[in-house]
N, C-alpha and C positions, 0 to 999 in steps of 0.2 A: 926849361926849353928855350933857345934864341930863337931869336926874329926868324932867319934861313930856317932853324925846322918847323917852326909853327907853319910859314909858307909853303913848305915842303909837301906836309902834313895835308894843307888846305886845300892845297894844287894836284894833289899824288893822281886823283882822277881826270884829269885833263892833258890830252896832248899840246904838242906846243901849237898846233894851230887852233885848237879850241881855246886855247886859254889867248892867243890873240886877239881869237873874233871876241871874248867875252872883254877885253878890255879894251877895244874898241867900241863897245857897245854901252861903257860905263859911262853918266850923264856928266856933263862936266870936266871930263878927261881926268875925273881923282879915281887912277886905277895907281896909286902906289902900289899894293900891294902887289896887285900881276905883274907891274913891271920889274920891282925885285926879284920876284919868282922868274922870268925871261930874262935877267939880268944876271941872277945864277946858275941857270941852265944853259946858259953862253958861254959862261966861263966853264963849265963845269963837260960838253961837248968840245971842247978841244977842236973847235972849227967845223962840226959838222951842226952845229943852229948858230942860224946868223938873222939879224933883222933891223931895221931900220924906222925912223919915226920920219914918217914926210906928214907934213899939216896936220900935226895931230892922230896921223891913221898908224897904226903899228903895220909894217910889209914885211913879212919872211920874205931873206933870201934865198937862204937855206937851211933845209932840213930832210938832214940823211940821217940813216941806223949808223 
């Protein structure tokens, strides 16, 4: 299994703004992991999930079906 499905996998129950609030909430800002997973669900939304890291805080800009 690679990295992308394990995350896949890890994440399948989270929407994309759960899985924000949860990695914004991780101690230390060591969320690699969710940021991989929002890093491939950007690319992989063909421009309808978008977000941005201001001070640390992860912000959706968007997220459409």
């Amino acid at each position: 299994m690679t990295i992308d499905e394990r995350l896949k996998e890890k994440f399948k129950n989270y929407s994309n703004k759960a899985l924000v609030t949860r990695a914004n909430k991780v101690i230390n800002y060591n969320w690699d992991d969710e940021s991989c997973e929002l890093s491939n669900r950007h690319k992989l939304s063909k421009g309808k999930f978008d977000y941005y890291l201001n001070d640390n805080t992860i912000i959706i800009i968007k997220d459409t079906k």
